[in-house]
C-alpha positions in Angstrom: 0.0 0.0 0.0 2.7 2.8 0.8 4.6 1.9 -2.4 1.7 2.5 -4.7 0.9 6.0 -2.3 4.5 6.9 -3.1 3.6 6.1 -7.2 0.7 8.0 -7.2 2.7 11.3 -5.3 5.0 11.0 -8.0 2.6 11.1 -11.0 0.5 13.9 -9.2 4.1 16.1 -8.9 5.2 15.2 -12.8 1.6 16.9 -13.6 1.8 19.9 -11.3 5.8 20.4 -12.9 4.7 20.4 -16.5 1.2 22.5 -15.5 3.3 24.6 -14.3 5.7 24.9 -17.1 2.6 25.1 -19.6 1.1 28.6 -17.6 4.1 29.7 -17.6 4.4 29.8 -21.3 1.1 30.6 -22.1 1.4 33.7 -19.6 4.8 34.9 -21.5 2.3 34.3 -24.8 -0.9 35.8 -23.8 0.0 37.9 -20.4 -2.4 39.6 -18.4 -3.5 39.0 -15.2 -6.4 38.2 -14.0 -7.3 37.1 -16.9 -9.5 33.7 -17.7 -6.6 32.0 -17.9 -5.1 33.2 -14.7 -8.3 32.2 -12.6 -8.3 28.9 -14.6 -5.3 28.3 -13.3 -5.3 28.8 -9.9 -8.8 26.8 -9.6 -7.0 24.0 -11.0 -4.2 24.3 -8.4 -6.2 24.1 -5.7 -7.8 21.1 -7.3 -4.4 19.6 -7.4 -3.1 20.8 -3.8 -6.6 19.0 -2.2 -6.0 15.9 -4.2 -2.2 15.7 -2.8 -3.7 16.3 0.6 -5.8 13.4 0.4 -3.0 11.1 -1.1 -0.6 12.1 1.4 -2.9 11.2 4.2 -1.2 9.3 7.0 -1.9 5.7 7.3 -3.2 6.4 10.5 -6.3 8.4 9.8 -7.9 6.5 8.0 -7.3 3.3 10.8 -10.2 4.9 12.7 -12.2 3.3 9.6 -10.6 0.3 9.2 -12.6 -2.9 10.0 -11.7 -4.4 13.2 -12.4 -8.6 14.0 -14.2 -8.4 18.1 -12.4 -9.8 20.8 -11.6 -13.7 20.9 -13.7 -14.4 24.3 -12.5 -17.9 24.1 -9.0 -17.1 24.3 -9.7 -14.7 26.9 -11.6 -17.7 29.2 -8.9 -19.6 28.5 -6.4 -16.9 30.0 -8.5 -16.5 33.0 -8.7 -20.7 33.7 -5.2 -20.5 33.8 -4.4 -17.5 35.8 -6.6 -19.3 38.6 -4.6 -22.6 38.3 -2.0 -21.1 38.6 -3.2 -18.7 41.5 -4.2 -22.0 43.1 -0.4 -23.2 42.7 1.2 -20.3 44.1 -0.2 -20.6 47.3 1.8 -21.9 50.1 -1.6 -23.5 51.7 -4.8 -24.0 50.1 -7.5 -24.9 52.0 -9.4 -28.7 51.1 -12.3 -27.4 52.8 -13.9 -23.6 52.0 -17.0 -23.0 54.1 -18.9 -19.8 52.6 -21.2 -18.4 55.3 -24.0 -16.2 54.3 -25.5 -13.8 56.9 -26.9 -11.3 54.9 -30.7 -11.2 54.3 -31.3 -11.3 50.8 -28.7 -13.9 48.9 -27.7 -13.8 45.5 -27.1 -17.0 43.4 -25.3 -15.9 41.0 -22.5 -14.5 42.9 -22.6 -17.5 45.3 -22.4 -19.6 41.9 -19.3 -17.6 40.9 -17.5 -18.3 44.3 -17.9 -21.9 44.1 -16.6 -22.4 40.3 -13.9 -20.0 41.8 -13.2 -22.8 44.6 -12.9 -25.3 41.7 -10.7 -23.2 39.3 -7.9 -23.1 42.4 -8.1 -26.4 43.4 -10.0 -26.3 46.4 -12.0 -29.7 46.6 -15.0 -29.3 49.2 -17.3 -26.5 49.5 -19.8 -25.9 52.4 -22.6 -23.1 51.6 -24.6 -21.8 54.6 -27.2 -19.2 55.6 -29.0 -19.4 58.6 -32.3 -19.5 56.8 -31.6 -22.5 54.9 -32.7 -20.3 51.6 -29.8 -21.9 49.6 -30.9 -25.0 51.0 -34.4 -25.4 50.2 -33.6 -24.0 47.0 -30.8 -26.3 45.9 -32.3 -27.1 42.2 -31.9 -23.3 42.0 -28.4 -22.8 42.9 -26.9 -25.9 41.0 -28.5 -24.2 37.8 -26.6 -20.6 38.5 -23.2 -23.1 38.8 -23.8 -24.6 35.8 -24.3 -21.5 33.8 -21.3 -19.8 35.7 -19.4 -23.3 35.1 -20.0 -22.9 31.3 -18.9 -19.3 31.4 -16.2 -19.1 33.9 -14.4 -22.4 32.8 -15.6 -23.2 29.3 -15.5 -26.5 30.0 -18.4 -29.1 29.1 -20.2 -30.4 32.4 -19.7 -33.9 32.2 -15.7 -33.3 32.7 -15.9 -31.0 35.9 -19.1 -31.0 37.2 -20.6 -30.4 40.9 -21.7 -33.6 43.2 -24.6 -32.3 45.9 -24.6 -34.2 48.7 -27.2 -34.8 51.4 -30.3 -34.9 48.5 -32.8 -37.5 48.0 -32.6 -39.8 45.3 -35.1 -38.7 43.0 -33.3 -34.9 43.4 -30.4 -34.8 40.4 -27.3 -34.9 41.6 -23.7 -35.0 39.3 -20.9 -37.0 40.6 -17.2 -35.1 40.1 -14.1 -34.1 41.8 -15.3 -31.3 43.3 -17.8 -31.4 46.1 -20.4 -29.4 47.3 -22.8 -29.5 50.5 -25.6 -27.1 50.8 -26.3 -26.7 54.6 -28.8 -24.9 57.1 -29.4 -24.5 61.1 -30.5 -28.3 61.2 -27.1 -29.1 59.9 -25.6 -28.0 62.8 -26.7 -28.3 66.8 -29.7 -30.5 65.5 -27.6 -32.7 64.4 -25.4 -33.3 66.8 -28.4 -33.9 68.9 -29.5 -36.3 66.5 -26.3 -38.5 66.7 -26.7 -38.1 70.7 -29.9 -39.7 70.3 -28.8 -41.8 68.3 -25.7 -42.8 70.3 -28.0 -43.2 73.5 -30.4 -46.1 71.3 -27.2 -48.0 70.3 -26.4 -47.9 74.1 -30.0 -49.1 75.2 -29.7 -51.9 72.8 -26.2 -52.9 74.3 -24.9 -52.3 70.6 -22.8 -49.8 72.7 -21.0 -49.0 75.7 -21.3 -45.3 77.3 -17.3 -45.2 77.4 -16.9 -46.2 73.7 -18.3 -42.4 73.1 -15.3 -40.3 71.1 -14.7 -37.4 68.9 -14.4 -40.4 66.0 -17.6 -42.3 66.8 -19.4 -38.6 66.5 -18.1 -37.7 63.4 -19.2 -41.0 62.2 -23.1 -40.5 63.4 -23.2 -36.7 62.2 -24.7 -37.1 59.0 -24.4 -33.7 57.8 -20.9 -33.8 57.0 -20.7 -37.6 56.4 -17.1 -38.3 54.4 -16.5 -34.3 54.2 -13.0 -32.9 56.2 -13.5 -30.2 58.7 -13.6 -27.2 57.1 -10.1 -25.5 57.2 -11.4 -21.9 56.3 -15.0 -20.1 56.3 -15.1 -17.0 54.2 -18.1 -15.3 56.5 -19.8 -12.6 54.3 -22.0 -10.0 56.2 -22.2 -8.0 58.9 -22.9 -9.6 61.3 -20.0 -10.7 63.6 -21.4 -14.3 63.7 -21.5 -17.8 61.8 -24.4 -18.7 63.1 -24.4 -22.2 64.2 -22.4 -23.4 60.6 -21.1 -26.8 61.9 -19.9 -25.9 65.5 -18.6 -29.5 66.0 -15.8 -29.1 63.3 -14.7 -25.5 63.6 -12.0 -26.4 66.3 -8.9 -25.2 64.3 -11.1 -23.5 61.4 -9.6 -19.6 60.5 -12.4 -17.5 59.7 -11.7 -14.4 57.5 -14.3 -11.5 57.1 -16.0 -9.6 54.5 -17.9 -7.1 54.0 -20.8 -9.3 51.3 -20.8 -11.7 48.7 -22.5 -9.4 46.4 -20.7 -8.2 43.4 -18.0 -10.0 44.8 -14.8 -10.1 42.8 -12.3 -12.5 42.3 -9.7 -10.7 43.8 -11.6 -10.0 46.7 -12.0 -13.9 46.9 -8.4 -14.5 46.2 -7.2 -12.0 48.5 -8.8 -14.4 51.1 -7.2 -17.2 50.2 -3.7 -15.3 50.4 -4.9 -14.2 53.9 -5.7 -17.6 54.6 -2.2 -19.2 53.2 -0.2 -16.4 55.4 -1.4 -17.4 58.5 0.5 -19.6 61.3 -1.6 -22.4 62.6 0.0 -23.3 66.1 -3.0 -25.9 66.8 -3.3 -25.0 70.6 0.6 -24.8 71.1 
């Protein structure tokens, strides 16, 4: 392109030198100014000069116009799934176990969604989600959709490769079996069931199944059903303001670090990640 612009210059400046020469002579022939010829001439120069203009224009100008392909969003997905494996990698701890705690009144599903395909995009492999009106709970269909989507969006990955597994639901509910785990909890989750397995721990000693010494921290575990074959959570990301967890699984908070903030709306990932490097820098002395 800026070899046939530099052709074209020098075509237009051959005409302009022998114009030039040809008024020239004809003015030594003819003479007199202002004449027709004079006015033809200098309406034809300004022709000229305007058409150089626009030959000469830089390339640059005329990019404003230029056609332009949009944005690859499947490279920029792919960017953003490995900036969080990596994220993931570079800590010096990451938790098994994130337990998000919800103590705000009105919670959203979508940004919920987003923080638990976060927890899978690091590496995190259990996720408890709590609030202590069971809403998420009652409305689990609901909040397995909003993953899902945000699954499909986030990761770009198809959902039979890296999928969600719900635990705690009835058979007939749907429930898809993966790496990554999730259990949706409420209040009942918590005290109630640890009165539960007391209950149930006093039957198995009335039937002599039992003895009232063999009572442990590992025969609890085993008859809370809430948690059955989950870890203790080693960090709950409490959002809200309220200074609280609310009963979320007081058995198996013993050595659990709890990091504030302010909500889980509009949440960002670097709010979420920002947690996790919170999480990673802390010393664990467990009691010593």
């Amino acid at each position: 392109m800026s070899g046939a612009y530099e052709l074209l210059w020098r075509v237009l400046h051959a005409l302009l030198f022998a114009q030039r020469a040809l008024f020239a002579w004809l003015r030594g022939q003819l003479g007199g100014r202002g004449s027709w010829l004079s006015w033809w001439r200098s309406g034809a120069t300004s022709v000229a000069a305007a058409a150089s203009r626009a030959l000469l224009m830089p390339v640059a100008a005329t990019e404003a116009f230029a056609f332009r392909r949009p944005a690859a969003t499947g490279r920029k997905v792919l960017s953003s799934q490995s900036r969080w494996r990596r994220d993931g990698k570079s800590l010096q701890k990451l938790p098994g176990h994130v337990g998000l705690v919800v103590t705000e009144e009105e919670p959203s599903y979508a940004d919920m969604a987003s923080l638990v395909v976060w927890c899978m995009a690091v590496g995190i492999s259990y996720v408890s989600v709590y609030d202590h009106d069971g809403i998420f709970k009652r409305n689990n269909s609901r909040l397995m959709d909003e993953i899902l989507k945000q699954q499909q969006e986030l990761l770009n990955l198809d959902c039979s490769k890296y999928t969600v597994e719900f635990t705690n639901q009835d058979k007939t509910d749907q429930v898809l079996n993966c790496q990554p785990t999730l259990n949706v909890l409420s209040p009942e989750d918590g005290k109630t069931d640890i009165v539960r397995a007391a209950q149930k721990f006093c039957h198995l000693v009335a039937q002599q199944q039992r003895k009232c010494t063999d009572l442990d921290a590992n025969v609890l575990d085993n008859l809370l059903s809430s948690t059955n074959g989950f870890p203790d959570p080693d960090l709950i990301l409490k959002f809200g303001p309220v200074d609280s967890i609310l009963g979320f699984l007081p058995w198996h908070i013993r050595v659990t670090e709890i990091i504030s903030l302010p909500s889980h709306v509009n949440i960002s990932y670097e709010d979420f990640f920002s947690a996790l490097c919170h999480y990673a820098s802390c010393e664990q002395r467990w009691g010593k």
